[in-house]
C-alpha positions in Angstrom: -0.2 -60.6 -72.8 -1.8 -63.9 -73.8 -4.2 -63.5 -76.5 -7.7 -65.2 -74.8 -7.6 -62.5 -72.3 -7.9 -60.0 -75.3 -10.9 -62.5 -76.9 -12.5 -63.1 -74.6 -14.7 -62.0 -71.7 -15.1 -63.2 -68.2 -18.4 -63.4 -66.5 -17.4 -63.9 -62.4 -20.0 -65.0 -60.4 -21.0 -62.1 -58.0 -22.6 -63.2 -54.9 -25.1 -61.1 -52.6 -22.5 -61.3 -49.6 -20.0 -60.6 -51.6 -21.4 -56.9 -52.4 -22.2 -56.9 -49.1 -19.1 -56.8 -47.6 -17.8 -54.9 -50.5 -20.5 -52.6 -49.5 -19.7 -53.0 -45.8 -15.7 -51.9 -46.4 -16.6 -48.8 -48.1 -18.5 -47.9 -45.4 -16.0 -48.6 -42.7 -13.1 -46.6 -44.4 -15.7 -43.8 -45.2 -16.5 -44.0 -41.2 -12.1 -44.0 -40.5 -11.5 -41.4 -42.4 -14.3 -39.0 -40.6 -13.3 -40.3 -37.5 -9.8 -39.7 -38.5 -10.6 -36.1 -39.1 -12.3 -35.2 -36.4 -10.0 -36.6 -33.8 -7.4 -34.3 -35.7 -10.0 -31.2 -35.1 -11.0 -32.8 -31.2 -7.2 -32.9 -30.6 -5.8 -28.8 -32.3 -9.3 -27.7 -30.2 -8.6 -29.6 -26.8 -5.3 -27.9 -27.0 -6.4 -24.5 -27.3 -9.4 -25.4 -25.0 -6.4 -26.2 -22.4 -4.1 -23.4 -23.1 -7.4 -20.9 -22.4 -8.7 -22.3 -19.4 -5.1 -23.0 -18.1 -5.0 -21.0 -14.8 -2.9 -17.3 -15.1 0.0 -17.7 -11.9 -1.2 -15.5 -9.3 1.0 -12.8 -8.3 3.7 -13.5 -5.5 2.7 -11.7 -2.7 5.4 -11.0 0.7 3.4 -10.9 3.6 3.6 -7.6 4.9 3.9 -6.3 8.9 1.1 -4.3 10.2 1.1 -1.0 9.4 1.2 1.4 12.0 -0.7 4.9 11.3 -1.0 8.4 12.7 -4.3 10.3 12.0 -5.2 8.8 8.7 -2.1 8.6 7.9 0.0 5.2 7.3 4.0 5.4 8.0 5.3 2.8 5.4 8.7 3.5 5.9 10.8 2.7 9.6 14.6 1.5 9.9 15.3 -1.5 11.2 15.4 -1.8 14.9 13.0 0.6 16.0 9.9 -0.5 17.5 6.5 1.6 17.9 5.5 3.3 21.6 2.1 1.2 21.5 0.7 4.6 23.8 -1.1 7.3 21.1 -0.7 10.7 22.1 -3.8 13.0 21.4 -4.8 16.9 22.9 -6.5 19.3 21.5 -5.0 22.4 21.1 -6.3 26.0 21.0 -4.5 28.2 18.2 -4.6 32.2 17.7 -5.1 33.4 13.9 -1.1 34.2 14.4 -0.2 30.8 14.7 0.6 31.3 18.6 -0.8 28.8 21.0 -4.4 30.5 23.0 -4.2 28.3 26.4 -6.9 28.4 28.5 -7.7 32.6 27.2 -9.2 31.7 23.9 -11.5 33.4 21.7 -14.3 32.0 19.3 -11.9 33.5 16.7 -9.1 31.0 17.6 -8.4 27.5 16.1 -9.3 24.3 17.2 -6.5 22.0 16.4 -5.9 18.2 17.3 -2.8 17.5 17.8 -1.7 13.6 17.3 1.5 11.8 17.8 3.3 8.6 17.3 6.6 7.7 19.1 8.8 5.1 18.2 12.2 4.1 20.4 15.5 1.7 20.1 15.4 -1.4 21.4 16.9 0.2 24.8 14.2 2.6 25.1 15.4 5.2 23.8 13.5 8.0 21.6 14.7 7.7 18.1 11.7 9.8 16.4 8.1 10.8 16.6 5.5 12.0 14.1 2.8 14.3 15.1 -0.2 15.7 13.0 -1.6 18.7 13.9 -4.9 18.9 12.2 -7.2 21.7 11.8 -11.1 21.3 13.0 -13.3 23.5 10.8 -16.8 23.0 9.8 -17.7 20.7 6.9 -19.4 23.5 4.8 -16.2 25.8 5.7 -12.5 25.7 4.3 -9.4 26.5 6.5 -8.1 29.9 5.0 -5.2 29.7 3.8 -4.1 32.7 6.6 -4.6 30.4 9.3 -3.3 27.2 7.8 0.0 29.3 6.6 0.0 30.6 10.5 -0.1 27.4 11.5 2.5 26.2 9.6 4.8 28.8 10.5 4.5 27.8 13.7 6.3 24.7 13.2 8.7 26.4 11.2 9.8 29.6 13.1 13.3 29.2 14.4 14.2 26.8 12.3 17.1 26.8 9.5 15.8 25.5 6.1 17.8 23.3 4.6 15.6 21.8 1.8 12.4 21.3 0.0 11.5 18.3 -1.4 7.9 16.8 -2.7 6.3 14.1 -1.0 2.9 11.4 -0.9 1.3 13.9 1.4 2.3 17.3 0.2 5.3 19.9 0.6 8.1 18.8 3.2 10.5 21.0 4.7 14.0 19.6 6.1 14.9 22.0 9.3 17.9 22.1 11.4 17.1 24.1 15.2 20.7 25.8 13.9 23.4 25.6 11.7 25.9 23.9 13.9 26.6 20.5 12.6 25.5 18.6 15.9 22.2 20.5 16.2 20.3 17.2 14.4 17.1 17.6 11.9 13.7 17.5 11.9 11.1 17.3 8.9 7.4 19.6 8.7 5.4 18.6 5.8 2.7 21.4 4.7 -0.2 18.7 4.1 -2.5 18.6 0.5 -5.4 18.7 2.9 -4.4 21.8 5.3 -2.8 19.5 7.8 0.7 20.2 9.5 3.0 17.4 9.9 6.0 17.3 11.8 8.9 14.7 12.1 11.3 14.6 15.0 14.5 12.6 16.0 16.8 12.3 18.0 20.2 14.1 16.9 22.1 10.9 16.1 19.2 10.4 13.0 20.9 11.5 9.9 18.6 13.7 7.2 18.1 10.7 4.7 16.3 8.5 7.3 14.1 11.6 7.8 13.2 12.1 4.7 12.6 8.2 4.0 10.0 8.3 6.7 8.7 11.9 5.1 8.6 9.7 2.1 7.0 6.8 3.4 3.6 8.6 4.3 0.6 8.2 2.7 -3.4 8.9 3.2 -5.0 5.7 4.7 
């Protein structure tokens, strides 16, 4: 190192602009640096800002045919092919505390029942099945005794051959045959939660599963 810069000391001439703009750098990389660092924040928070506010996907919804119900009850289940009998059978029917049918001789101890059906056919016209309801008309303050419901079911049931139990939406079914001969077709009553009877009906060429698809299929509207 040459020796006069050990000896000897240097007075440089400092000008007011040059502190200045000394002054004035300082201040800008001060400024840089706390811009710097809040762009970083601006930019980790715009992301999660975006990921939150992103839309969820909705759900993928099929759209659905019409429904068709029978007395507050919706059929969600019919093979392919049939079509619904747009005519809604309704009577009203008097029943005897045994179950049996009163006709036109009834008493203020029989049963006033409302009988409702729903036919559906092939694309010929023919019958392929029906559901009816036969539901019980009782007072609001009063319950259907379980006498005249189990009468009432029995009626349904009588001369039948059981074949199975199963559970279903609406309550106990019962798969029936009118015999035991193999050609003798099915049929389906269901012993409703809420004291209703229900009763599916085919044609003989409708095998048992399709039957108990439909039995399936219902549920309380």
């Amino acid at each position: 190192m040459p020796e006069i810069l050990k000896t000897t000391d240097f007075d440089l001439p400092v000008t007011e602009e040059f502190l200045h703009r000394v002054q004035r750098g300082v201040r800008r990389r001060r400024a840089f640096r706390v811009a710097a660092a809040g762009l970083a924040v601006l930019a980790v928070t715009g992301v999660v800002t975006v990921t939150q506010l992103r839309p969820a996907p909705s759900p993928v919804t099929a759209a659905s045919p019409t429904v068709p119900d029978v007395d507050r009850f919706l059929i969600g289940y019919l093979p392919d092919g049939i079509r619904l009998d747009e005519k809604h059978g309704s009577r009203t029917l008097m029943i005897r505390t045994d179950g049996t049918e009163a006709g036109p001789s009834s008493s203020p101890r029989d049963l006033n029942v409302v009988e409702s059906m729903r036919r559906f056919e092939q694309a010929n016209g023919g019958s392929y099945l029906w559901i009816t309801v036969l539901r019980p008309s009782v007072p609001p303050s009063e319950t259907l005794p379980a006498t005249t419901f189990n009468a009432l079911l029995n009626r349904q049931l009588t001369g039948s051959v059981l074949v199975e139990k199963f559970d279903v939406p609406t309550g106990k079914a019962h798969l029936t045959r009118p015999s035991a001969s193999a050609s003798a077709g099915y049929g389906i009553v269901i012993a409703g939660a809420d004291r209703t009877v229900i009763t599916i009906e085919a044609n003989t060429r409708v095998p048992a599963d399709v039957l108990k698809a439909v039995a399936a299929g219902l549920t309380p509207a």
